[in-house]
N, C-alpha and C positions, 0 to 999 in steps of 0.2 A: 352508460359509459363502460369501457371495456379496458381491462388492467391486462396484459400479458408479459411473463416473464421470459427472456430469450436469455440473459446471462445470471452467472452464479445461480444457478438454479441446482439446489442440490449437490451444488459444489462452492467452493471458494473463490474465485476469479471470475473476471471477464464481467462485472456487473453492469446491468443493461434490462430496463425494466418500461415499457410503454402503457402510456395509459391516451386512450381515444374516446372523443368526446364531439358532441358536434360541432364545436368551434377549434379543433385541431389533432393537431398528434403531440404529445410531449413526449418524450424518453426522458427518465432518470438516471443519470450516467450512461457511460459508455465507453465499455470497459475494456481492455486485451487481456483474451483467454491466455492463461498460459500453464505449459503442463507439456503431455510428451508431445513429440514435433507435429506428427501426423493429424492427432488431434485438436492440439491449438489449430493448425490450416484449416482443418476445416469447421472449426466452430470458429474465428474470425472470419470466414468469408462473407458469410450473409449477416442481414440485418431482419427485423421482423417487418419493417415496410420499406418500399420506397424510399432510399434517402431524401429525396428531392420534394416528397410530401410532406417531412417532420419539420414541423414551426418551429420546435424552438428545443432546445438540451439543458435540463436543470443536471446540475453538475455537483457531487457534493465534496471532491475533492479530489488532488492531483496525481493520485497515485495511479500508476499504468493500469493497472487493472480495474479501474472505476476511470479513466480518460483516453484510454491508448488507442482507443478506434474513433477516436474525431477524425480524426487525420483522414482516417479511412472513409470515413462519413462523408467526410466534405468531397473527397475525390470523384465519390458517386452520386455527386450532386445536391448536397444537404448548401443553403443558402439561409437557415433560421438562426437562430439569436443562440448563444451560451450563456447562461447567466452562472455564473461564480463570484465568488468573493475575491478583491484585489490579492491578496496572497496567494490562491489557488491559482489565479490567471498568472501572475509572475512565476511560479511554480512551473506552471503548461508551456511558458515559452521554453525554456532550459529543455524539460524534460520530454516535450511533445517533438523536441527538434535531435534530442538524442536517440529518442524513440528511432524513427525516420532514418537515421544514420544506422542504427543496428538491424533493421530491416533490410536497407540496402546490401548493407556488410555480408547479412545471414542467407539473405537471398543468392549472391554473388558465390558464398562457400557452398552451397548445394548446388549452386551449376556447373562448377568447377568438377565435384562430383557426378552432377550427372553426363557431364560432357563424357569424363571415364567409359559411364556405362551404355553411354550413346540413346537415356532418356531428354525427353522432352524440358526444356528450360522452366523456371518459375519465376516471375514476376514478384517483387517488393509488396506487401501489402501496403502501402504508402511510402512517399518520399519527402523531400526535404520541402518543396514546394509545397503540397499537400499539408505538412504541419504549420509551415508561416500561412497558408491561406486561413486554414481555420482559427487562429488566433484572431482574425481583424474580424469575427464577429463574437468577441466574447464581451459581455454587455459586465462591471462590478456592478454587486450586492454588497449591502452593509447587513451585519446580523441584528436583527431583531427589527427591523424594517419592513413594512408589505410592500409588497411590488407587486403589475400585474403582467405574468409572462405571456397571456395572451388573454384575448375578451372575455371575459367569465370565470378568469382560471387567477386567483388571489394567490402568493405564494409569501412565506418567511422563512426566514434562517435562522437557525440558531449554532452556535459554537459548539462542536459536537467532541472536542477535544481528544481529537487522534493523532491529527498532521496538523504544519501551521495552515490555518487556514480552512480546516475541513468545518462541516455544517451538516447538522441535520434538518430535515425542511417540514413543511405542512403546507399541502396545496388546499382549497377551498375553490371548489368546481362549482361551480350553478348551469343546472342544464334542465330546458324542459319545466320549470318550475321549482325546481329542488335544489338544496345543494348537501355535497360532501365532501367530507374532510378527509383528503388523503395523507398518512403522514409517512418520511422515509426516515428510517436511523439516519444512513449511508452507513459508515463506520464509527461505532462508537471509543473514544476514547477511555481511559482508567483516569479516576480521580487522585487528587496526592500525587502526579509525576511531576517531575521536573520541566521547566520550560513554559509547557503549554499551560491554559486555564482548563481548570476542570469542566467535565461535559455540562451543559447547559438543559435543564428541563424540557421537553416538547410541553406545547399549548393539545390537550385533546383531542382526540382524532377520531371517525368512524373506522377507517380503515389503518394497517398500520404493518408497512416493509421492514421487515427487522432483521438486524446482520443476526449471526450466529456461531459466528468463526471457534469461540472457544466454552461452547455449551458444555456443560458436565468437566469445566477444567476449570483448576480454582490456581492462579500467579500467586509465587512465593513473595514478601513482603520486600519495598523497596530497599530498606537499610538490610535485608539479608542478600540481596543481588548484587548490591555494592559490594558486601564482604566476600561475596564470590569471585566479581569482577578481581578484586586486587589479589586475593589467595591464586586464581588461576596465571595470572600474568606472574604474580610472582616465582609461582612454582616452573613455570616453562622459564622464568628466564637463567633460575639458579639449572636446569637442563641444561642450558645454552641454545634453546629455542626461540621459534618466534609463534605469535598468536596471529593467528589466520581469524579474521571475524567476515565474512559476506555480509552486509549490510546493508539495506536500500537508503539511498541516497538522501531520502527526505524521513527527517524523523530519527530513525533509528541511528545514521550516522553521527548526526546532532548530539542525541542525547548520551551514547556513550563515550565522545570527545568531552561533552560535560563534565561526564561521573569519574573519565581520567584526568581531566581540570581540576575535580574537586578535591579528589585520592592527593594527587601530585599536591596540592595545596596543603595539604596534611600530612604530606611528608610517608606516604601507605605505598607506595611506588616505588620498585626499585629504577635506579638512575638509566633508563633503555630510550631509544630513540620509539616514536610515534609516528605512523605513517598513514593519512589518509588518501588513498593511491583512487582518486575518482572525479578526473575533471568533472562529469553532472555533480558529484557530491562537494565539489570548491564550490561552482556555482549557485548551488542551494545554499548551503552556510551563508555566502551575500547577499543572498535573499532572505534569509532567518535575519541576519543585523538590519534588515530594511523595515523587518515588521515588528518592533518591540510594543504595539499593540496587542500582540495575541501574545505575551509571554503572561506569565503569574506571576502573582505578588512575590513569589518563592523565589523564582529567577531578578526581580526586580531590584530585592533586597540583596543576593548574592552580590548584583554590579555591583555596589555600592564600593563593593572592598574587589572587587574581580572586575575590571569593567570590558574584557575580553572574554566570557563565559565560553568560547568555544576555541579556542587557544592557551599554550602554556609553552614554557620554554623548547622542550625536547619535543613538539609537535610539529610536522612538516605537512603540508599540501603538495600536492604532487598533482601538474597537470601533464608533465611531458614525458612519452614514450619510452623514452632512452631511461629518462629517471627511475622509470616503474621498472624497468630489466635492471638496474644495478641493485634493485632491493633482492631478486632472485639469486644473484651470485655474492650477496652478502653472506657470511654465515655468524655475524654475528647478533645476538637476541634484540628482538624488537615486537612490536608489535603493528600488525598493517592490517588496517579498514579500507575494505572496498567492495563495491557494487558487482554485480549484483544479489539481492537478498538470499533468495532463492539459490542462487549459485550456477545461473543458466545463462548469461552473458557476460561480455565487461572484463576486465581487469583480473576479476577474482579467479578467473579461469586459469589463469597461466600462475598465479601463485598457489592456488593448490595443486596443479598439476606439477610443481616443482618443490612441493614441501607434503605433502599428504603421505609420502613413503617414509618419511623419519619419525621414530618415538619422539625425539625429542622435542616436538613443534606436536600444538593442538589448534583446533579447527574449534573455534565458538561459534552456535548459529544461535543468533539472537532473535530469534521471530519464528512465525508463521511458516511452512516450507510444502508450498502443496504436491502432493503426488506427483509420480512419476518425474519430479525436481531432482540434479543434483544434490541439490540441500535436503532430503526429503531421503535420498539413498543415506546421505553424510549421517544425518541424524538415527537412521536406521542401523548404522554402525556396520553396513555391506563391509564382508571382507576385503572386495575389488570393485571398486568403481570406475566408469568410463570417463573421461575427459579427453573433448577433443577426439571421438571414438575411440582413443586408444585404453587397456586397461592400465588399473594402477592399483599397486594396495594400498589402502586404508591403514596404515599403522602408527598415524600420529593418534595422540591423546583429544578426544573428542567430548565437547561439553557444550550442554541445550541448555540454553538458560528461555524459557519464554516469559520472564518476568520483564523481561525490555521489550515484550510486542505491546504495538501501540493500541492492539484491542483490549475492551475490557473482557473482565472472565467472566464464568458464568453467575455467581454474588453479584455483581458490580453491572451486568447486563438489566438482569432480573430489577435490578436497585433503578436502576435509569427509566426502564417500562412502568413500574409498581408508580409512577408519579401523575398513572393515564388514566382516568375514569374504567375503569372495567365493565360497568354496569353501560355505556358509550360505546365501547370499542368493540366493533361486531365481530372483525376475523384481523388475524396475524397471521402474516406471510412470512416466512422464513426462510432468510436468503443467505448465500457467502457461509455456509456451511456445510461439512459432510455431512451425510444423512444420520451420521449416529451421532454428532454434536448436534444437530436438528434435534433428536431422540429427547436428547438430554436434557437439553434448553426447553421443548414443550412440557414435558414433567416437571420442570421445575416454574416454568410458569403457572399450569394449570394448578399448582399446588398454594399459589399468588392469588388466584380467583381466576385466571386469564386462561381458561379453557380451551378456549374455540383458537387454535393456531395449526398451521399447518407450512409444510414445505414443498411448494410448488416443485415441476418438473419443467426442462426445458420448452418453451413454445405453450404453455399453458396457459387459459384463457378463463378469466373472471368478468363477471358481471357485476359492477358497483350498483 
């Protein structure tokens, strides 16, 4: 059987990992690259086979960059089975159909451009069709259940506790007389957060895909991010600013509408209005109230005396157009969450392009923010940043908190693997990280007993 990596290889996005065997083809996710323009086009073009050959997509959760190329999948002929968990699929409708719309959108403003230049047109990487098609073959998982995704190929989930809904898997292959245990992180979550359950143990594995997003990076402790969160909103509002947060829609927007639910509950909040400007992130929030399965004992016990965890008085959802431009010509202090994380679509475009030149207004990136990203320049603290290609100065107050990303760090990564037979597990593949967080994370495993790991390159091919 033959394992090849075609996404996050050596990088953070676009996860997409095939393993062939002689009863099929599986892909493990399937992800949209994202990063500078040129380069996303052409690493979402291709796939590593055939769509139309791949049996079946083990999915391990809904975030565009491990899902955003189904759509595309399916366009080019993919007819096999998704398996996800109910949450993740309800997750894929919302955000696999917003995908598809900003595709459209993006494509449309580069023709308009090129028309200008009298180049050749480009085509949507998928549309709206494309994403309702590939939903009607997404088969629900329950965690900790075998299922078989295809003749010889055993699979389970486990609660991988990143997004609602995300899973780590462990395939059991039989081929030829043999079998092996393939195991994937996808994306591991942090233990002790709010909301979700903490990540779930894998069952031992021969082989074993492991994220690595934040190798050699250790997250400031929960209750000191909170007293950041309220110290920063407070200080911009006695400014008379407002707090700019880009946030991805699932997860991240969630949990810091919590931590100002809980602030405001305590009375730690000055009296400013709250704005989540992200119809995808209204729609997810109703999908967060749908799955009070995946929450924690922690959130559980919260309802008790809170029974609306992700609202509070001065909090507003914002699905309509017009709404989102009057928060621009306000100028008085608030605070506005919107998509996207990174700061490369969506909403959040047009408010920091309208507030990113004032001291008095900061820009909080709460996460991950890969290269060549807006968010990525933002956190870099560029004097002049492009939005919208035009330029702009950077002279609001700017603060990285990566204590609200939903990866674990590299303690808490290391603590997740340390629970796998060593003496069993023959090679780690390292994926969803730069190459110096790669670096980082293998030293500190090898230092575990977990020696033999390595970080694949794009198109790179294993022999199980």
């Amino acid at each position: 059987m033959k394992l090849t990596f075609w996404g996050a290889a050596q990088t953070v996005t676009g996860s997409l990992h095939m393993l062939e065997f002689e009863g099929g083809r599986i892909i493990m996710d399937c992800g949209l690259f994202q990063g500078r323009r040129s380069e996303a086009r052409r690493f979402n073009q291709d796939f590593p086979a055939d769509p139309s050959t791949i049996d079946v997509v083990l999915l391990s959760h809904a975030h565009i960059d491990h899902s955003g190329l189904l759509p595309k999948l399916y366009k080019e002929g993919f007819r096999g089975r998704v398996f996800a968990t109910s949450a993740t699929r309800d997750l894929c409708t919302s955000m696999l159909a917003d995908s598809a719309y900003i595709q459209e959108k993006d494509a449309a403003w580069v023709n308009r451009r090129q028309r200008r230049k009298g180049s050749d047109r480009v085509e949507p990487l998928y549309g709206a069709e494309d994403a309702a098609g590939v939903m009607e073959h997404f088969e629900d998982v329950a965690y900790g259940e075998d299922f078989d995704a295809l003749p010889g190929v055993r699979v389970q989930y486990r609660d991988a506790g990143h997004i609602l809904g995300s899973a780590s898997m462990v395939l059991t292959v039989r081929e030829d007389g043999r079998t092996v245990k393939l195991g994937f992180t996808g994306d591991v979550g942090r233990p002790d957060r709010p909301i979700l359950r903490d990540p779930q143990p894998m069952e031992d594995c021969d082989y074993l895909i492991c994220e690595s997003t934040y190798g050699g990076r250790v997250h400031e402790p929960p209750d000191q991010s909170k007293q950041r969160l309220a110290h920063v909103v407070g200080a911009t509002a006695r400014r008379g600013g407002k707090v700019i947060i880009p946030a991805f829609a699932v997860g991240r927007t969630q949990e810091i509408v919590h931590r100002l639910d809980d602030l405001t509950n305590e009375g730690r909040l000055p009296p400013i209005p709250v704005y989540v400007d992200s119809p995808l992130a209204v729609n997810v929030t109703d999908i967060f109230k749908r799955h009070p399965e995946c929450y924690d004992a922690e959130l559980l016990e919260y309802m008790r005396d809170d029974a609306e965890p992700f609202g509070f008085g001065r909090l507003t959802y914002i699905r309509d157009v017009e709404e989102s431009k009057k928060l621009n010509s306000s100028r008085l202090p608030m605070v506005i969450i919107s998509a996207s994380g990174m700061a490369e679509a969506g909403r959040i475009l047009h408010h920091l392009r309208n507030n990113v030149e004032d001291p008095r207004n900061t820009v909080m990136i709460v996460g991950y923010c890969a290269p060549h990203t807006l968010g990525r320049r933002i956190v870099e603290r560029r004097r002049e940043i492009k939005i919208f290609g035009e330029p702009h100065r950077l002279r609001a107050e700017v603060e990285v908190m990566n204590s609200y990303s939903a990866h674990a760090d590299e303690p808490e990564l290391v603590d997740f693997v340390s629970h796998l037979d060593p003496d069993r597990l023959k090679q780690i593949f390292l994926v969803h990280g730069d190459p110096p967080r790669q670096l980082a994370l293998y030293e500190a495993l090898a230092a575990r007993g977990y020696a033999n790991a390595h970080g694949p390159a794009r198109g790179e091919v294993f022999d199980l």
